[in-house]
N, C-alpha and C positions, 0 to 999 in steps of 0.2 A: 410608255414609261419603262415596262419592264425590258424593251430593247435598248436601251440606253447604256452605254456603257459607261457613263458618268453615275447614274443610279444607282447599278450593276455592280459598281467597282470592288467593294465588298462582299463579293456572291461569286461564285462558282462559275457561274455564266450568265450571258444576257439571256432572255425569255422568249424563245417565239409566240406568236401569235396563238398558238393549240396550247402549249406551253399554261399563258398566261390565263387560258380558259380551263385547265385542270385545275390550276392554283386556284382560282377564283369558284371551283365546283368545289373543292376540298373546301373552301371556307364557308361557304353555304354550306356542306354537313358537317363543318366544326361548331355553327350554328346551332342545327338539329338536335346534333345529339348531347351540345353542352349549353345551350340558352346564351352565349359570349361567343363572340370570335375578333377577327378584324373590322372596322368601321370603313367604310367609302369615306374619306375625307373629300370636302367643300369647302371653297369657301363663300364666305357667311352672303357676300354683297350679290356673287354672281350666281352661284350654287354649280360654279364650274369644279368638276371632279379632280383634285389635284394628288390620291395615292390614296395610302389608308392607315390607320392609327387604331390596335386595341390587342387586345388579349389573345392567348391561342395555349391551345397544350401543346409541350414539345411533342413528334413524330419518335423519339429515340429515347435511350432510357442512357443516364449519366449516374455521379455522386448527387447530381441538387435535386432529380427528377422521383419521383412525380410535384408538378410544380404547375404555375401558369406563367408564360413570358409575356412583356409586354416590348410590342413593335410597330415598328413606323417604315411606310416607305412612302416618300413624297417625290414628284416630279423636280426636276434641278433646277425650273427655272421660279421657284417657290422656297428653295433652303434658304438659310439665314434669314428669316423673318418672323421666327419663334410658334411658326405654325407647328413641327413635331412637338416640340413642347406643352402648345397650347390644348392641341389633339390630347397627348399622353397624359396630362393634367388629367384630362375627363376620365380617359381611363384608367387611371390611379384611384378615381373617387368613386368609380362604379364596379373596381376589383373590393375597395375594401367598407363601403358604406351600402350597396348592394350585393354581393356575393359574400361577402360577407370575408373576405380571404383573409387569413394571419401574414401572405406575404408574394409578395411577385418576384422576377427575376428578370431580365434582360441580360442580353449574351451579345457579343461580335468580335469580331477580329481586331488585334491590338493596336492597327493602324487606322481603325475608322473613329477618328477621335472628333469627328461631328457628333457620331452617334452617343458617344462614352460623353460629350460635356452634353447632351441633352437626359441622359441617366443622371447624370450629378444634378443638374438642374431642378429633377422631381426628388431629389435628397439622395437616393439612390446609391450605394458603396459597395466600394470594388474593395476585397481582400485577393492577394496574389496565390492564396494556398485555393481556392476553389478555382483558377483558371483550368481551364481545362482543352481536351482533343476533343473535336468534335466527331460524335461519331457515323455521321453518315458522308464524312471525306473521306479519303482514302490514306491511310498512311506516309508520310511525306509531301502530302500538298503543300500550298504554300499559305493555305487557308485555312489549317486544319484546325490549328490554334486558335482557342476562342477566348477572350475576358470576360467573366461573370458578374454581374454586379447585382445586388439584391437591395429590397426597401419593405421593411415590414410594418406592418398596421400599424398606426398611434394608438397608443391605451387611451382608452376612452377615460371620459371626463368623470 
C-alpha cells in the first residue's frame, strides 16, 4: 500500500518496504507510550487488512500543536466505499467519549480533496487562517502546504 503511488499521491514519497516497517514500529511506541495510535483497518466479512484509521500525536510542533490528528490511509482499491469514514467515525468516538479529548485536528494538502470531504463528513471545519507550512518539508516543496481542519467535542447533555 505504502508503495503505491496512487496512495502515496499526497505524501512526499512512496514507502519502501524497511520504510514501511519503521512507520509501523513508531506506531507501536505511539501505542506504548500514549494508550492510542493508528488502527490496522479490516474489513468486517473477510478480516483482510485494508490500511489504518485513528489517532496520533503530531511529530512537529505548529500554531494548533500540541493536539491529536486523526488519519486514515486505505489501500486504493477500497476508496469510495465510505470505509475511511466508517473507520474515522470510531475514532472520533474513542478521542472524545474515551480519552476524553476537547478536540481533534486533521491536516493535508489543499489538493487531497478525498481526504478534506471525508473530514467534513465527521462534521470537521476548515477555517483558512489556521492553514498552515508544514514543518517537516522543506521550504518550497510542493507539499509544504497543508489545510487544517478541526472538530471539537459535543457539550454533553
Amino acid at each position: 500500500m505504502n508503495r503505491d503511488p496512487a496512495v502515496m499521491e499526497f505524501y512526499p514519497a512512496t514507502l519502501s518496504f524497511e520504510e514501511t516497517c519503521h512507520m509501523v514500529e513508531r506506531a507501536e511506541a505511539h501505542f506504548d507510550r500514549n494508550g492510542f495510535g493508528p488502527w490496522a483497518a479490516e474489513l468486517r466479512k473477510t478480516g483482510d487488512f485494508i490500511g489504518y484509521v485513528g489517532l496520533l500525536i503530531p511529530r512537529f510542533e505548529a500554531a494548533f500543536t500540541p493536539c491529536v490528528e486523526i488519519g486514515w490511509r486505505l489501500a486504493v482499491e477500497h476508496w469510495g466505499r465510505g470505509l475511511a469514514t466508517e473507520g474515522a467515525q470510531a475514532a472520533v468516538h474513542f478521542a472524545f467519549d474515551t480519552l476524553a479529548l476537547n478536540q481533534i485536528v486533521s491536516f493535508t494538502v489543499p489538493a487531497n480533496l478525498r481526504s478534506q470531504r471525508v473530514m467534513e463528513k465527521l462534521g470537521m471545519t476548515h477555517d483558512p487562517h489556521d492553514d498552515f507550512d508544514h514543518p517537516l518539508l522543506p521550504v518550497g516543496h510542493p507539499m509544504r502546504r497543508h489545510v487544517l481542519y478541526r472538530l471539537a467535542r459535543p457539550p454533553l447533555p
